[in-house]
Structures are given as structure tokens and as C-alpha cells.
C-alpha positions as CSV (number, residue, x, y, z in Angstrom):
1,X,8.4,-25.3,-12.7
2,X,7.1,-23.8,-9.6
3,X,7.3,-20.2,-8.5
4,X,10.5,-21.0,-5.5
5,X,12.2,-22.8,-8.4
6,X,12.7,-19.5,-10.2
7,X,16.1,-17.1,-9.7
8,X,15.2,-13.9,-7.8
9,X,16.6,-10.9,-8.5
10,X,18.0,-11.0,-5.1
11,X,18.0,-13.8,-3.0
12,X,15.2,-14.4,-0.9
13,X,17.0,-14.7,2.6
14,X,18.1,-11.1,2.1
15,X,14.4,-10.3,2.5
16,X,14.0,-12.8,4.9
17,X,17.2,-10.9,7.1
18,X,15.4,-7.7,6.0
19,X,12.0,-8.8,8.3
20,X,13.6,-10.7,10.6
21,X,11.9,-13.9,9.8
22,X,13.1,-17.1,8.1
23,X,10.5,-19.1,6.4
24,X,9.9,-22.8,6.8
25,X,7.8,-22.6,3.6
26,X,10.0,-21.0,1.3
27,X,7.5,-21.6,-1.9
28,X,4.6,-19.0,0.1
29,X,7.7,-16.3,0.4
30,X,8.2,-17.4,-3.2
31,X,4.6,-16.9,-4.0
32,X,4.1,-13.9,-2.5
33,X,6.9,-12.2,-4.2
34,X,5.5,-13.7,-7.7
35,X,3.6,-10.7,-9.6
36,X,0.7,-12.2,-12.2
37,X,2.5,-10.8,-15.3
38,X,5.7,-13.0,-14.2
39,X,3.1,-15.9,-14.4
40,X,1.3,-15.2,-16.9
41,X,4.6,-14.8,-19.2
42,X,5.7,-18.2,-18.6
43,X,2.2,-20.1,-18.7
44,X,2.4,-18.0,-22.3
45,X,6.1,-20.1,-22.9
46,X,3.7,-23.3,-21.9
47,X,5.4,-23.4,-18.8
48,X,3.3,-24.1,-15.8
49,X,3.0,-24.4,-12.3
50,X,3.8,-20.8,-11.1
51,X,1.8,-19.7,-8.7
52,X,0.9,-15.5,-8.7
53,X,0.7,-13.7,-5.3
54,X,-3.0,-12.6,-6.4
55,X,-4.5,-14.8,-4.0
56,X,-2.5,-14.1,-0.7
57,X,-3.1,-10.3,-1.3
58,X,-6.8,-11.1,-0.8
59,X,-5.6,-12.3,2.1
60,X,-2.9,-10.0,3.5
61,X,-5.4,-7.7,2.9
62,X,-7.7,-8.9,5.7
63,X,-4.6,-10.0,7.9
64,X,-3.5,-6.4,7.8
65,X,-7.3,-4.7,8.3
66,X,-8.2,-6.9,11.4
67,X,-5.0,-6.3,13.4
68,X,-5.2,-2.8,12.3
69,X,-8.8,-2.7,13.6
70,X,-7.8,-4.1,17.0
71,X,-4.3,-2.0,17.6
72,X,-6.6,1.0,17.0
73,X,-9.5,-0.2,19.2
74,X,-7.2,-0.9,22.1
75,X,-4.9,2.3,21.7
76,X,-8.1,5.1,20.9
77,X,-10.5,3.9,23.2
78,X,-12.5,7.3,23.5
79,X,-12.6,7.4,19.7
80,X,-16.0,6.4,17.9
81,X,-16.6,4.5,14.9
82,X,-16.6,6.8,12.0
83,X,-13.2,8.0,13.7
84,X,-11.5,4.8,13.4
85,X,-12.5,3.9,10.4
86,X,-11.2,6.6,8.8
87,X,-7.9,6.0,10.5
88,X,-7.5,2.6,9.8
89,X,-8.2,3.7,6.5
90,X,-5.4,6.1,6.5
91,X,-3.2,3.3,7.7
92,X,-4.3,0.3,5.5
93,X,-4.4,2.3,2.0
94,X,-2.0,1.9,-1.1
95,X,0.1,5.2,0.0
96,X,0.8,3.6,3.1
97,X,1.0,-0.1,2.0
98,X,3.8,1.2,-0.6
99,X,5.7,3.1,1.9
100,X,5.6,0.0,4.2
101,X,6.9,-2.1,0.8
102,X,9.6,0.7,0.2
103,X,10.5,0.5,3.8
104,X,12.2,-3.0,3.5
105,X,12.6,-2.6,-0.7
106,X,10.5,-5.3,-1.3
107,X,10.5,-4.1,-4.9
108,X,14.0,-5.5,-5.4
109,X,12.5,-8.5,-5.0
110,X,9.7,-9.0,-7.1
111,X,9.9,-11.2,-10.3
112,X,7.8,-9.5,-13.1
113,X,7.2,-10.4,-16.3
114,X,9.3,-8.4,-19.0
115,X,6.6,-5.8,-19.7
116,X,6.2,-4.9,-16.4
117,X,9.5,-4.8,-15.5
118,X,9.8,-2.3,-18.8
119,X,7.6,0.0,-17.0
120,X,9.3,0.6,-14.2
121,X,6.6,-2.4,-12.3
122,X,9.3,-2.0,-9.1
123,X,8.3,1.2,-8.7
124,X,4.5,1.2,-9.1
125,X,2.5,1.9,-6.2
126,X,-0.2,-0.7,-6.7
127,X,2.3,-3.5,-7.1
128,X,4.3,-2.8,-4.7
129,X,1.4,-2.3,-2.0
130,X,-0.4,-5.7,-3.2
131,X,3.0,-7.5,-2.8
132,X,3.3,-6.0,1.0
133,X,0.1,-7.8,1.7
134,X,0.9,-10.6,-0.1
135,X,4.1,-11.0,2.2
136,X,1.3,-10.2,5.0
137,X,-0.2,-13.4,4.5
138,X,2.6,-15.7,3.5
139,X,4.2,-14.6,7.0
140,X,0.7,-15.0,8.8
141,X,0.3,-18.8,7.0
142,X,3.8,-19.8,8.1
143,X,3.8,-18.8,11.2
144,X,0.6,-16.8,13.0
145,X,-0.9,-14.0,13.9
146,X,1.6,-13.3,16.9
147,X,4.8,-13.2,13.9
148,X,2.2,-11.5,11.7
149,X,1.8,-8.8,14.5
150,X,5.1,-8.8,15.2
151,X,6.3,-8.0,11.8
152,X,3.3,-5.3,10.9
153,X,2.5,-3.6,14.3
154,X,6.0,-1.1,14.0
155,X,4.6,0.6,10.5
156,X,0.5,0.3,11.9
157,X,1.9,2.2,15.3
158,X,4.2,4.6,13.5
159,X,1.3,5.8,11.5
160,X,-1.2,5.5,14.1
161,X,1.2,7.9,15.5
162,X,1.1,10.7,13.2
163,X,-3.0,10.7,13.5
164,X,-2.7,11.0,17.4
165,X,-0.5,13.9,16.7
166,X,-2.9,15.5,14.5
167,X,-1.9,14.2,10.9
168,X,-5.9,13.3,10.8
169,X,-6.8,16.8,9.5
170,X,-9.0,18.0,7.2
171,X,-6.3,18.4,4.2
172,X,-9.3,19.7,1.8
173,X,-9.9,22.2,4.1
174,X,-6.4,23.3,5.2
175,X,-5.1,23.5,1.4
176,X,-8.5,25.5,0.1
177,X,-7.9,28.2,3.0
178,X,-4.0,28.3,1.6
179,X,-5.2,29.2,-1.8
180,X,-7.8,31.3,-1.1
181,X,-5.5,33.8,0.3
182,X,-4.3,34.5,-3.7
183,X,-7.7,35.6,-5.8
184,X,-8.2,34.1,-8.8
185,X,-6.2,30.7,-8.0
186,X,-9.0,27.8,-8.4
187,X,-8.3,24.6,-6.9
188,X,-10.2,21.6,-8.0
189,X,-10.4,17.8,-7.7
190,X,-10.7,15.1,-10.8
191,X,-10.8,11.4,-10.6
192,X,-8.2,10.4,-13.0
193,X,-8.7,6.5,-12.4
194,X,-10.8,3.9,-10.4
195,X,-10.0,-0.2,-10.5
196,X,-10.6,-3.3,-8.5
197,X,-13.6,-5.4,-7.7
198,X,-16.6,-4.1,-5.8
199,X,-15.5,-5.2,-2.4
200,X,-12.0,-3.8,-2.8
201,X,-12.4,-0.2,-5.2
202,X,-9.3,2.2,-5.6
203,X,-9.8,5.5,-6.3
204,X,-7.1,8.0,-8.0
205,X,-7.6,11.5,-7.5
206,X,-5.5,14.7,-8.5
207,X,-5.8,18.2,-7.0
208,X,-5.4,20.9,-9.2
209,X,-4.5,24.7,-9.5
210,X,-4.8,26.4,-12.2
211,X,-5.3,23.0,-14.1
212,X,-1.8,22.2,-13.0
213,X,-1.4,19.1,-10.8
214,X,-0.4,20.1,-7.6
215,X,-0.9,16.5,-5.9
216,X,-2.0,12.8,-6.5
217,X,-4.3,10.5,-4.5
218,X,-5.0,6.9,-4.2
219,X,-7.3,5.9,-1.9
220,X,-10.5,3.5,-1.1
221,X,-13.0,6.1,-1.3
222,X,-13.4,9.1,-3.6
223,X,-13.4,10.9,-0.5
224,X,-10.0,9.9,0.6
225,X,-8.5,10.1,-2.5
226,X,-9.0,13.6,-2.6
227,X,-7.9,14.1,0.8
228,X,-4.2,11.7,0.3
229,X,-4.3,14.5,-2.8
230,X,-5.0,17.6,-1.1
231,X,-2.1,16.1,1.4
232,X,0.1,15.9,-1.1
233,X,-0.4,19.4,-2.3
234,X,0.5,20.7,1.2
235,X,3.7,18.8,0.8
236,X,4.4,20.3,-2.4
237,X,3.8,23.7,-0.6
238,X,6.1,22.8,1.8
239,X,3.2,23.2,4.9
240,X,2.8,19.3,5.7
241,X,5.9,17.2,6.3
242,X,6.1,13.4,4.0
């Protein structure tokens, strides 16, 4: 059995009507919508052949950093380095990569293994933005980096956006001068979770007051995890806009 044999929870050309692109390899749309547990559950049954979309998100996760990298090279030309990197990092994290996935509700899609599914594995942000890169690179093997682009480029300028406009603040800052204007409120920061290899590290952080959570961040650095955190706070608070 291989992985475009299986029923979908909905068909695959809805997605593919979603994106506005048909496939002329159906089995890497098939692949990239296959989570590992779903694999793993029927190579456990002794059935084989299914084929998880680990290995594309390794690869949708380039695809989606280099034309990233060269939207915001062209658009910010006056920006340096450090500057850029921090906004493509914005761009090309989980928060975003799930919003993107939520965006065409490629969780609907997604064939899990029962456990996961249990859990609520539609909803999860780290499957869901793993599975948006996986799609990444299933569209850039089937058909380029042009379709790539012209699939990706609407949710990397929409964000891209938001930093022009300012969105790139200092959330850190901006919450801590919020709660400093009560005495006694202490804000802090504690890294709840870290995974992934070396090359590819995800940080979870969560900003609290008072010991209360207040906001959650995942990000690729412990210093942007705290900031995606500190943003969420200020959402909670009503002074930054989702």
C-alpha cells in the first residue's frame, strides 16, 4: 500500500482547488499530507510502503527560507543583515507556518495515526507547520520554484508587511514597560520545551505574571521565543492586534 492509495479525510483535489494547483504527481501531495504516526501505525499492522512527509519538510523548509531570503533582499534593500535575519525569522517560524497551514485548513487533510488524531494532532502547531512545508516542497518538486513562489509569496509579503509597518518591535520591551506601571506585578520568562536536531532547534517559551501564563512562544531561538511570547501577552492585553 502506498501513501496516495489511502482514503483522505477529504479528498485531495479539495486542497488542490484550495491552492490553486493540480498535481501531476498526486503520490508527493499524498506524501506530504502523510504524518509519521499514520506510517508508523500501519508499518506496526505489517503494512508497508507509506511514505511519511518527514523528508519533504526538510525540504520545504529550505524552499520556503531561500525565497523568503530573496523577497526580503529585494523589497528591504536599505536593511542590514542582522535586520533580515530576524525578519525572515519572524516570517519562516512555526507561529507563522501554522497560520499559513490554518489559512487553507490543511489540517483537515492530514492522515494521522489514531493516537495523534486522539490528541487533537489537527490542531497542533508543530504538525500543522511541518505539513505546510511539506506541501512547500511537494509543489516546488512537481512543478518549480516559479509555482512554488507563486503559491508562498501572498503569506511571505502579507507578513513582510506587518514588519514594514512596525510589527518588528521589541515586544520584551513594550510588555515590561506595560507592567511596570502596576508595582509589585513581576513578569518573567521560562523555557517550557526545546526539540529538533541541531541544525533545526525549536524553542517554547511562556511569559509570565504573577506565575500565571500570560502568553506562549515558539520560536528558533530562545530569544525569539520569548519575544513570539511577550507578543502574545500584548494580545492578551488587548495592545497588539493577532
Amino acid at each position: 500500500m502506498s501513501a496516495n492509495s489511502n482514503v483522505f479525510p477529504i479528498p485531495m483535489s479539495n486542497l488542490e482547488d484550495t491552492i490553486g494547483y493540480t498535481f501531476k504527481n498526486k503520490q508527493l501531495l499524498a506524501e506530504a499530507l502523510t504524518h509519521s504516526s499514520y506510517a508508523h501505525e500501519l508499518r506496526s499492522r505489517g503494512v508497508t510502503g507509506t511514505v511519511c512527509n518527514e523528508r519533504l519538510e526538510f525540504l520545504g523548509d529550505s524552499v520556503l527560507s531561500i525565497i523568503t531570503s530573496e523577497y526580503l533582499f529585494d523589497i528591504f534593500k536599505s536593511q542590514p543583515e542582522g535586520t533580515l535575519t530576524k525578519m525572515r525569522a519572524s516570517i519562516v517560524c512555526e507561529d507563522a507556518c501554522c497560520k499559513f497551514a490554518n489559512d487553507i485548513r490543511l489540517g483537515d487533510y492530514l492522515m494521522l495515526g489514531h493516537g495523534e488524531e486522539m490528541n487533537r494532532g489537527r490542531e497542533r502547531k508543530s504538525i500543522l507547520a511541518d505539513a505546510f512545508e511539506a506541501l512547500l516542497a511537494a509543489i516546488y518538486l512537481d512543478a518549480g520554484k516559479e509555482e512554488t513562489m507563486r503559491f508562498l509569496l501572498p503569506y511571505v509579503k502579507k507578513e513582510a508587511a506587518k514588519l514594514k509597518n512596525g510589527h518588528s518591535k521589541d515586544y520584551k520591551t513594550l510588555l515590561q514597560q506595560i507592567i511596570q506601571q502596576k508595582p509589585g506585578e513581576i513578569l518573567e520568562y521560562a523555557l517550557v520545551g526545546e526539540s529538533g536536531p541541531d541544525h533545526k532547534k525549536s524553542f517554547v517559551t511562556e511569559a509570565r505574571l504573577n506565575s500565571n501564563v500570560i502568553g506562549r512562544g515558539t520560536g528558533s531561538s530562545k530569544r525569539e521565543s520569548e519575544q513570539l511570547a511577550a507578543y502574545q501577552a500584548l494580545i492578551l492585553f488587548g495592545v497588539e492586534e493577532e
